[in-house]
C-alpha positions as CSV (number, residue, x, y, z in Angstrom):
1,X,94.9,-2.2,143.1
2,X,98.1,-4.6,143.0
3,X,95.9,-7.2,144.2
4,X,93.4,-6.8,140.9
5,X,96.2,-6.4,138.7
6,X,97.5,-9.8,140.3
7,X,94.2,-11.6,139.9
8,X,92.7,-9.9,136.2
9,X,96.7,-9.4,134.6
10,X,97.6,-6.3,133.6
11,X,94.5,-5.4,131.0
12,X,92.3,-4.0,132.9
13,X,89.7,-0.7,132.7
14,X,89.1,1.5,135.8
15,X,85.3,2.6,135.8
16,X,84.0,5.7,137.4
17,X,80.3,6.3,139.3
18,X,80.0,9.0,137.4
19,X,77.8,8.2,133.6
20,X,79.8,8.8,130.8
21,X,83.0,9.0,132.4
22,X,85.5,6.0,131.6
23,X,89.3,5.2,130.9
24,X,91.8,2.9,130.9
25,X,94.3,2.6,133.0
26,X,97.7,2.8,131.9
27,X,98.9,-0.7,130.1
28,X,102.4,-1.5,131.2
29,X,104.8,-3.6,129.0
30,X,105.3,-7.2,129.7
31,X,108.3,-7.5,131.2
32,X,110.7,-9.9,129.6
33,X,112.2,-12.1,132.1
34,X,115.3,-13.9,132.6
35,X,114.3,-16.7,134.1
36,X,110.4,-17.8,134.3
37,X,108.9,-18.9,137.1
38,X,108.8,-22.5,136.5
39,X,112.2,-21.6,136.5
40,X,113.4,-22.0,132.4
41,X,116.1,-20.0,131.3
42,X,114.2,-17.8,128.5
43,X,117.7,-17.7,126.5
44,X,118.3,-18.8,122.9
45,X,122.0,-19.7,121.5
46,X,121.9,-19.0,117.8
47,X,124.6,-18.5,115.0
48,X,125.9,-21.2,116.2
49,X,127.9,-22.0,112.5
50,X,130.0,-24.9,112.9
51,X,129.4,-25.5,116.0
52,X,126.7,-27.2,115.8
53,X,129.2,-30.6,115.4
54,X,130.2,-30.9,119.2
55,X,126.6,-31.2,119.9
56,X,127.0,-34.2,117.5
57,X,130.3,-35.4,119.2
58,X,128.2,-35.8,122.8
59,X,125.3,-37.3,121.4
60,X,124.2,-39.1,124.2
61,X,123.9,-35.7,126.4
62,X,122.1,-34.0,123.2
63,X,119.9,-37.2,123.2
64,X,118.7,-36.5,127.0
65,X,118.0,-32.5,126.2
66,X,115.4,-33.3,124.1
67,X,112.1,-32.9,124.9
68,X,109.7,-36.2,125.2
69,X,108.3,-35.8,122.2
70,X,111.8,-36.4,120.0
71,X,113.1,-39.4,122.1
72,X,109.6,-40.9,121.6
73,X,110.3,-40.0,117.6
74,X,113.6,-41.1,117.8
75,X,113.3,-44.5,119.8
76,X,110.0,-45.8,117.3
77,X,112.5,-44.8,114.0
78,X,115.4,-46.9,115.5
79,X,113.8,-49.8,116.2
80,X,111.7,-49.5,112.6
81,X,114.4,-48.9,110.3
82,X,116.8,-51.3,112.1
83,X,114.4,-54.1,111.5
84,X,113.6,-53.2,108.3
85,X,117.2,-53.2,107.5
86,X,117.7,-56.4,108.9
87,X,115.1,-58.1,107.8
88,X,115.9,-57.0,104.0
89,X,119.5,-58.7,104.5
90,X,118.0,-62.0,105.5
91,X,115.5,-61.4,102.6
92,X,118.4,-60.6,99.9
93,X,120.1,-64.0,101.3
94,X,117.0,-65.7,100.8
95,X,116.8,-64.1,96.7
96,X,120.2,-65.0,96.2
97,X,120.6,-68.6,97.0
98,X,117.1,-69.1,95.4
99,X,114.8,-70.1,98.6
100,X,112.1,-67.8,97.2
101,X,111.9,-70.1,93.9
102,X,111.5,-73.5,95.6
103,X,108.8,-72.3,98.2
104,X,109.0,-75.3,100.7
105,X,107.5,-77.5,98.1
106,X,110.9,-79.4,97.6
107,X,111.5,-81.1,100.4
108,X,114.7,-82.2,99.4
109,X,116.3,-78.9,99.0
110,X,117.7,-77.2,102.4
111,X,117.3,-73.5,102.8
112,X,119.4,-70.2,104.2
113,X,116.8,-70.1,106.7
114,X,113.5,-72.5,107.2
115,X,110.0,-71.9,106.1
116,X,111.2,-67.7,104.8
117,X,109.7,-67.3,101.5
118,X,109.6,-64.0,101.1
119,X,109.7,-60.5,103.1
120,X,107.2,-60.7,105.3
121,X,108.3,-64.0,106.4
122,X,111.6,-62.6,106.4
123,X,110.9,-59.5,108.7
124,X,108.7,-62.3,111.0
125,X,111.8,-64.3,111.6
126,X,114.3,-61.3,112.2
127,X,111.6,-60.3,114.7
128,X,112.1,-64.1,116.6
129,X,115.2,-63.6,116.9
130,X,116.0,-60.2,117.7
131,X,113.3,-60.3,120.7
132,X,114.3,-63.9,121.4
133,X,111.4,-65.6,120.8
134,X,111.7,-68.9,119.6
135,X,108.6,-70.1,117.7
136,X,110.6,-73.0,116.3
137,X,109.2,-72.6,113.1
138,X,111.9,-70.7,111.6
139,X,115.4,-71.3,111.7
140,X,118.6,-71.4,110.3
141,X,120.2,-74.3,109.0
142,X,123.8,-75.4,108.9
143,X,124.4,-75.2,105.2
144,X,124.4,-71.4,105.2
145,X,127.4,-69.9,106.4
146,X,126.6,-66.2,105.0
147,X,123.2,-66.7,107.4
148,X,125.4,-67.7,110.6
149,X,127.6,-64.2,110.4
150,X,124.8,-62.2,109.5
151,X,123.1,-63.6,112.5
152,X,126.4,-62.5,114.3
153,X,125.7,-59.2,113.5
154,X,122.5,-58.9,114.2
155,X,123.1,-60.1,117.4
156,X,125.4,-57.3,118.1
157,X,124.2,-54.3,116.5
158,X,120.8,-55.4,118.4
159,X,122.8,-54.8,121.7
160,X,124.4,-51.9,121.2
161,X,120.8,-50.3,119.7
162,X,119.2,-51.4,122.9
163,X,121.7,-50.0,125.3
164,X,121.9,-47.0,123.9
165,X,118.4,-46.1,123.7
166,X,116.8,-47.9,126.2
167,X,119.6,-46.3,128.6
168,X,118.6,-43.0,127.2
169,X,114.9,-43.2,128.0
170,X,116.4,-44.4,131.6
171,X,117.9,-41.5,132.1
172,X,115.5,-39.3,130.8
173,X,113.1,-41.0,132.9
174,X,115.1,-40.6,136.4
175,X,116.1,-37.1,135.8
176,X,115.3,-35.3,138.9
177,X,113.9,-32.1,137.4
178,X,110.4,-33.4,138.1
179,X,111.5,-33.4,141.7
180,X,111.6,-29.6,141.4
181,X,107.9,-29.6,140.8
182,X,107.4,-30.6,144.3
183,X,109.3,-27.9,145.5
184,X,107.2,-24.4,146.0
185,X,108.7,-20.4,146.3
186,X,106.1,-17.8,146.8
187,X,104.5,-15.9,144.2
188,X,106.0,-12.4,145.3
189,X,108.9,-11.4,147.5
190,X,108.1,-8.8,150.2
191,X,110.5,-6.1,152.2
192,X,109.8,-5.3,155.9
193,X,111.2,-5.5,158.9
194,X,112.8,-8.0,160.7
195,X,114.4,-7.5,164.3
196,X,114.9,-3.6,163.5
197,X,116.6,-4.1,159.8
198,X,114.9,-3.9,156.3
199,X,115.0,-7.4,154.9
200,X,114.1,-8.9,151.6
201,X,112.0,-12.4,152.0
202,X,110.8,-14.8,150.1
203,X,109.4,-18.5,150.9
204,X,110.3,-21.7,150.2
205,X,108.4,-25.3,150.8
206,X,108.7,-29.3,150.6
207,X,105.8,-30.7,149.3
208,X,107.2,-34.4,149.8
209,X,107.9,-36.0,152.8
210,X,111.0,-37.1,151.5
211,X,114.0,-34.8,152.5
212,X,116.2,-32.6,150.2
213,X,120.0,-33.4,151.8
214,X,122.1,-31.0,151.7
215,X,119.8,-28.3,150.6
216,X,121.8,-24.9,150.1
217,X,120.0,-21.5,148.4
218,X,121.9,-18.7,146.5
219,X,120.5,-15.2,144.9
220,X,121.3,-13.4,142.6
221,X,120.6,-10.3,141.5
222,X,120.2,-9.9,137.5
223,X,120.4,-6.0,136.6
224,X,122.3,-3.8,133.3
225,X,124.6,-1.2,134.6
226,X,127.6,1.0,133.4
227,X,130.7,0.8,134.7
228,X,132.6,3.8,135.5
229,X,134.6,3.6,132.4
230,X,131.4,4.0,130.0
231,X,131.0,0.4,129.3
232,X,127.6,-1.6,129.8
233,X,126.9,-4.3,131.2
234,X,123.8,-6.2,130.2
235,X,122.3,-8.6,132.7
236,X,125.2,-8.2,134.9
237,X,124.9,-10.5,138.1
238,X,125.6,-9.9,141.8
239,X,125.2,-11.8,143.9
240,X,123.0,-11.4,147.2
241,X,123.8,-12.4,151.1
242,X,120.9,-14.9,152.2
243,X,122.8,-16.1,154.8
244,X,126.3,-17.2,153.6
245,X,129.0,-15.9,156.2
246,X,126.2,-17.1,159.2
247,X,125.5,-20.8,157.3
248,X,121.7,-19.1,157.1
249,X,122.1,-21.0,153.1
250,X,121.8,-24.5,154.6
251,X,118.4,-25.6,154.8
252,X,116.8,-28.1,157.0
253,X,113.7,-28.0,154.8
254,X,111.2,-30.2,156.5
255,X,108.1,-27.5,156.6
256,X,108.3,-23.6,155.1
257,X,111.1,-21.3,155.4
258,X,111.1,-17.4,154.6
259,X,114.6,-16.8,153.3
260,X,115.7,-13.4,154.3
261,X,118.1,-11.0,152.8
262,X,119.4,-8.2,155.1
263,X,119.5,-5.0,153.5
264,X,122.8,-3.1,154.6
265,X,125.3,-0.9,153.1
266,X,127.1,-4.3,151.5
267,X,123.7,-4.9,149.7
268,X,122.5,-3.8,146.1
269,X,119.5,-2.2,147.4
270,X,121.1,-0.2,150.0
271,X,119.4,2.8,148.4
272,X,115.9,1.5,147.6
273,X,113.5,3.0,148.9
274,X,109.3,2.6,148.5
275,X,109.1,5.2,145.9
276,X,112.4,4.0,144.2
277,X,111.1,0.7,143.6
278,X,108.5,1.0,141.0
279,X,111.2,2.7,138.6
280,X,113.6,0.1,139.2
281,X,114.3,-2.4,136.7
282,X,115.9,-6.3,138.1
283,X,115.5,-9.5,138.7
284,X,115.7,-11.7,141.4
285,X,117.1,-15.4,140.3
286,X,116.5,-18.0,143.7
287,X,118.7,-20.8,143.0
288,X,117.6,-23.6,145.4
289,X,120.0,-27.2,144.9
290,X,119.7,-30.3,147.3
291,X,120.4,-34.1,146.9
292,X,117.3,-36.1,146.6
293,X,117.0,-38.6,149.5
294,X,115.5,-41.3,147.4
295,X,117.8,-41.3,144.4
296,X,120.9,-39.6,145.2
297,X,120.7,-37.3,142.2
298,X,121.3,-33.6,142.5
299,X,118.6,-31.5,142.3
300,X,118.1,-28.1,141.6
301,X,115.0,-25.3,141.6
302,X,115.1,-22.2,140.4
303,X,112.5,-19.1,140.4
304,X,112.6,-15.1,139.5
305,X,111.3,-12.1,140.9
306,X,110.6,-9.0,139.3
307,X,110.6,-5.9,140.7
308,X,106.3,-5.7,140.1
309,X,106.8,-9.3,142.2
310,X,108.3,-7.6,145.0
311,X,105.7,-5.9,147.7
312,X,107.1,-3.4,150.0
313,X,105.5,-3.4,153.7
314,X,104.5,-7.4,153.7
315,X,104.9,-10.2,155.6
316,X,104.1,-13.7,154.6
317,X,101.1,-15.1,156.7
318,X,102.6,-18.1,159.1
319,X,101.1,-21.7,157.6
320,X,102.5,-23.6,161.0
321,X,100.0,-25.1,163.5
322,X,100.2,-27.4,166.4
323,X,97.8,-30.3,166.2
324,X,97.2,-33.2,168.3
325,X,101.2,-35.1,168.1
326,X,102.3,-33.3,165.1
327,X,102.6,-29.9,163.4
328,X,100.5,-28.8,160.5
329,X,101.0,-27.1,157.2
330,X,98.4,-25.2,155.9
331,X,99.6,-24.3,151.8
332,X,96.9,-22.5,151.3
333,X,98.4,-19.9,152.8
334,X,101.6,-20.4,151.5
335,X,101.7,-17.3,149.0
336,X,99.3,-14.8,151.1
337,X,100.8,-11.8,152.7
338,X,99.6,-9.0,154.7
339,X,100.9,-5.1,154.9
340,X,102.8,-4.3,158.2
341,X,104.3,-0.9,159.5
342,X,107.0,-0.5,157.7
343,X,109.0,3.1,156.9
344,X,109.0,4.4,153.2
345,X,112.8,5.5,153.0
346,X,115.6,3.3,152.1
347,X,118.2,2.2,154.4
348,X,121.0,4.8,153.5
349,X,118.5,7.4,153.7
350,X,117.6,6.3,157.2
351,X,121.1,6.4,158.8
352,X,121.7,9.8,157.1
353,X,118.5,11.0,159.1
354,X,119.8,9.1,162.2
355,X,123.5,10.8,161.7
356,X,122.1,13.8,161.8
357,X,119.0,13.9,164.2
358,X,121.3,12.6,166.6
359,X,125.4,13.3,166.4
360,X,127.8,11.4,168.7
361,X,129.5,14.8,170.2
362,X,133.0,14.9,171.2
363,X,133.4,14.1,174.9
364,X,135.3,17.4,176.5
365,X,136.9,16.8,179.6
366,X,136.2,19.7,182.1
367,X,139.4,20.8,183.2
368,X,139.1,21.2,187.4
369,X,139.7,24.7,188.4
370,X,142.7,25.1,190.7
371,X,142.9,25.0,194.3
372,X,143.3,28.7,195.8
373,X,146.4,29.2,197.6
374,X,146.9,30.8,200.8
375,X,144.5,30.3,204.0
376,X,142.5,32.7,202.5
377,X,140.0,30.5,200.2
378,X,138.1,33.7,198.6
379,X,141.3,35.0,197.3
380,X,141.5,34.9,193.5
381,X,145.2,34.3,192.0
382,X,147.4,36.8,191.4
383,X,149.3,37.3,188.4
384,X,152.2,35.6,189.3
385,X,150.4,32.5,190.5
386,X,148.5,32.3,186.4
387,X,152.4,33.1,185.2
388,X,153.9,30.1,187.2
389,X,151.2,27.9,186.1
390,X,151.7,28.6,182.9
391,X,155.3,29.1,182.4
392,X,155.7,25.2,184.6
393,X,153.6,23.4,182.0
394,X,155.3,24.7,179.2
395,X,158.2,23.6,180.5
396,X,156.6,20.1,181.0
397,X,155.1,20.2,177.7
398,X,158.7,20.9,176.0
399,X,161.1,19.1,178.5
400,X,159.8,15.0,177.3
401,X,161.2,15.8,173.5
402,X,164.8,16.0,175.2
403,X,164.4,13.6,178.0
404,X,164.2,9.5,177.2
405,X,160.9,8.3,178.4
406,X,162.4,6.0,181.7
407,X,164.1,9.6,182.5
408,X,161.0,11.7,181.7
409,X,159.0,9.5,184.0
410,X,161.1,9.4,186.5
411,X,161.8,13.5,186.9
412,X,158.0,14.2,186.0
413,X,157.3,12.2,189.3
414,X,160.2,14.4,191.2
415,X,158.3,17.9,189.4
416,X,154.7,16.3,190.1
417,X,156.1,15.5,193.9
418,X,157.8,19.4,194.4
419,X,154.7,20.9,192.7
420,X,152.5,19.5,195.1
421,X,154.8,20.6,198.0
422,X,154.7,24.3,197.1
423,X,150.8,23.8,196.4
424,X,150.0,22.7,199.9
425,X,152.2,24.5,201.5
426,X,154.4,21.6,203.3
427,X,158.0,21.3,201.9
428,X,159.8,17.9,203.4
429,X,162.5,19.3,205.9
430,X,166.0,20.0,203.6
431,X,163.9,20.7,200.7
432,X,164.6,17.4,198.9
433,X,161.6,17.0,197.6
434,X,161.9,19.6,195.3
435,X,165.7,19.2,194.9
436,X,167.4,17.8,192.0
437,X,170.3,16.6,193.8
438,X,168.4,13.4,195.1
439,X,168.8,12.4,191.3
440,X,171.7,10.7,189.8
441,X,174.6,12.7,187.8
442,X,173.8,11.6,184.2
443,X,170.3,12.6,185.1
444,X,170.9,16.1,186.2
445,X,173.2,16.9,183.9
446,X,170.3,15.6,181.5
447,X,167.8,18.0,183.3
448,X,169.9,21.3,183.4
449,X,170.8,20.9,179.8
450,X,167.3,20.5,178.7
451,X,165.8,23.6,180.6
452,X,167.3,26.7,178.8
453,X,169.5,28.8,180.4
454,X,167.0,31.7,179.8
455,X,164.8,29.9,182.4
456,X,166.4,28.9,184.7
457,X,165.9,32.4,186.4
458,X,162.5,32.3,186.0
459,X,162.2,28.9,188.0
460,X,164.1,30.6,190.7
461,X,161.8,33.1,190.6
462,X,158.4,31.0,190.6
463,X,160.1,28.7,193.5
464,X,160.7,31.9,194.9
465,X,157.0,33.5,194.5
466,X,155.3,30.1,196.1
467,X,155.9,30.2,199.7
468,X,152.9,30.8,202.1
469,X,152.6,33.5,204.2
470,X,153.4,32.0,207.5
471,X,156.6,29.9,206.3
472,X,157.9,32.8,203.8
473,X,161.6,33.2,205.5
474,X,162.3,29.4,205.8
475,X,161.8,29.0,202.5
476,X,163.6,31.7,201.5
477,X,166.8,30.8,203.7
478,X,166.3,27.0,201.9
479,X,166.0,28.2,198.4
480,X,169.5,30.6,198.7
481,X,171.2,27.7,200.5
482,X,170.2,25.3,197.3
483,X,171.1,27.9,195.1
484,X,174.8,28.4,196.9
485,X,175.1,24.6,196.9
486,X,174.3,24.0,192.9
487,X,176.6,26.9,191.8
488,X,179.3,25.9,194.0
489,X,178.8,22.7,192.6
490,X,179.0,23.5,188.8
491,X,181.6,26.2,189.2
492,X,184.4,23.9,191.1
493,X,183.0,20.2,190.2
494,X,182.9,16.9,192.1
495,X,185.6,16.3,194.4
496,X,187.4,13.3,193.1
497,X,188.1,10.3,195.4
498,X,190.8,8.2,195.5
499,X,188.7,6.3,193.0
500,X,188.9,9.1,190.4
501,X,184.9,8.9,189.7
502,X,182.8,11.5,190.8
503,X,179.9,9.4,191.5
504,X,181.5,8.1,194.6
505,X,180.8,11.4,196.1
506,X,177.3,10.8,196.5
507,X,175.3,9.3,199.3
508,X,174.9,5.6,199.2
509,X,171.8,5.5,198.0
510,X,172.2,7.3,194.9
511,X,175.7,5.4,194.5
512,X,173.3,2.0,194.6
513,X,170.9,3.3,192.1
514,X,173.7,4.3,190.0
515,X,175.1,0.7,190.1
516,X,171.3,-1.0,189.4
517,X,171.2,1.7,186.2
């Protein structure tokens, strides 16, 4: 049906089998366009007022605007009325020094100007001398000196004239906005796929073998809308991606390229979808500039798209073919497309069905279930066992908020090394690897102000509910001889040394990591 209303326009008449049964198909309005597709600007500028003066200050640049048809006008009435101005001067000169009286017959009076007798003689001798032609028939003589600045002036205003105009019609002539007509866009823009994302495409060609240097394309996206705060926008402009941030823009436009637009959540029709796009209302400006290789000039090509001129679920047929030494174009296939697979729903609609057909979960981390303790692997744990557990890592998860982190890593490796100990069952002989004495002063002074004093029985009392079966009095006779040896300790103090520092007390290792601290 698109493809009839392409070819027959939009007036056309659906007829039924059935006898007797016909109607019309809707008419749609023509849509009023931006930009045509020979790419004019369909705007007007009007109540201009007094204005209209600087168009009169650049009149050269007004000059070039105009269509053929005025410069033609223009350049014929310059040329006419300057010569007919000029060649009533030399005529008045002529009345008033009375050459038109004598008529050559005298031949002993001496004219302005030879052999001029009246206009049309005049006018034939301005033309001689304006176009430099010389007949040698007329001339001015010596006893005129009115004729010799006149001359002067003519001579001139005659350059400037030419200059001006002839430079205009130059110009006019070189513009390179006939260069554009050699350079084709496709009829309709079409929305597929392209390597798994929607994408909007259009073509582009070179029908000259001449290059466009420094070709660069830019969109943009014509469309009203109304801003938050309640004020409209009519034709408001965005601009569209073809390729800017990737250098996609800069064409090497020797043979057809399809210009693609991703659509993504940074585009404008990150919510059009198939159904959405026959009630949408826009307009598609391609803006395509270059230097002409020949010239030099700046050129520049522009095209629309409608939203009528944009088919969902084509692709352009390919117009590239390898012949013998060379590769073929084939332009009559330039603006053909054909349908392909392509889904119906718009692009935010399709990663909301995506979020939620499949969620990312949140990875949970089994935690490993704890070794049984005792010889006895079929034993569950006790109470006491789930108590010490749990009263040890909250004191872990409470004692790093008191402790600086170079501290807290250093007695979490001393509680990670005694916790193992009692869970295996092997306790280094003197129980040092579970006592706190092997630490440094400042650091177990650190460690039994942080754990509350409320505690501190319990920890004696979980140390003393881990021993094994088979080593249960050893450790018992361990524990009360590290208990007797820290109270002693806090309730009589360091011994002092002749030194007067208590840290000399301790072993030399300690006393040498005391130093390196």
């Amino acid at each position: 049906m698109s493809a009839i209303r392409r070819k027959f326009g939009e007036d056309y008449q659906v007829v039924n089998t059935n006898q007797g049964m016909t109607f019309s198909a809707p008419v749609k309005k023509k849509r009023q366009r931006f930009v045509e597709k020979n790419g004019r600007c369909n705007v007007q500028h009007g109540n201009l007022g007094g204005d209209r003066s600087r168009y009169i200050s650049d009149l050269f640049t007004t000059l070039v605007d105009l269509k053929w048809r005025w410069n033609l006008l223009i350049f014929i009435l310059t040329y006419t009325v300057a010569w007919l101005v000029m060649a009533s001067m030399w005529w008045v000169i002529a009345y008033i020094r009375g050459d038109l009286s004598h008529g050559g017959h005298d031949p002993s009076y001496t004219p302005c100007v030879a052999n001029v007798y009246n206009f049309p003689s005049a006018f034939l001798f301005f033309i001689e001398t304006e176009a430099t032609i010389g007949y040698g028939y007329r001339y001015i003589t010596e006893k005129c000196p009115e004729g010799i600045i006149l001359f002067l002036f003519q001579s001139l205003l005659g350059s400037i004239v030419d200059a001006f105009l002839i430079g205009c019609m130059f110009i006019k002539m070189s513009q390179p906005k006939k260069r554009a007509e050699t350079l084709m866009f496709s009829q309709d823009a079409v929305i597929s796929q392209r390597d798994g994302k929607l994408c909007l495409m259009f073509r582009v060609g070179n029908l000259r073998n001449s290059h466009m240097v420094s070709a660069q394309i830019r969109c943009k996206l014509i469309k009203s809308r109304q801003t938050p705060e309640g004020e409209f926008l009519p034709l408001d402009q965005c601009e569209l991606d073809v390729g800017f941030g990737t250098g996609a823009d800069q064409l090497f436009l020797v043979s057809p390229l399809t210009i693609c637009h991703e659509i993504n959540t940074k585009s404008p029709f990150f919510d059009l979808s198939q159904r959405s796009l026959s009630n949408e209302q826009f307009e598609i400006v391609v803006i395509l500039e270059g230097i002409v290789e020949t010239t030099g000039m700046t050129c520049q090509a522009r095209t629309s798209y409608t939203e009528d001129e944009v088919l969902w679920g084509h692709r352009f047929l390919p117009v590239m073919s390898l012949e013998e030494g060379f590769f073929r174009v084939d332009y009559s296939q330039f603006h053909n497309t054909f349908e392909v697979p392509t889904p119906p729903h718009s692009v935010k609609e399709q990663e909301e069905k995506s979020s939620i057909t499949s969620p990312n979960p949140l990875a949970v981390t089994p935690t490993p279930p704890s070794p049984p303790l005792g010889n006895n692997n079929t034993r569950a744990p006790g109470r006491r066992e789930r108590l010490l557990s749990a009263d040890f890592a909250d004191h872990k998860e409470k004692q790093p908020t008191r402790i600086p982190p170079k501290l807290q890593r250093m007695s979490s490796t001393r509680e990670e090394l005694l916790w193992r100990g009692l869970r295996s069952g092997s306790v280094l002989p003197g129980a040092k690897a579970s006592s706190t004495g092997d630490l440094p002063l400042s650091i177990q002074r650190l460690r039994s102000s942080s754990i509350p004093v409320g505690r501190q029985g319990h920890l004696e009392e979980q140390v003393q509910l881990l021993p094994l079966e088979g080593e249960a009095e050893e450790l018992e006779a361990e524990r009360d001889r590290l208990v007797s040896t820290g109270i002693s300790a806090i309730t009589q103090g360091p011994a002092p040394l002749a030194g007067g520092r208590p840290e000399d007390n301790l072993p030399a290792k300690l006393r040498r990591m005391n130093a390196d601290r």
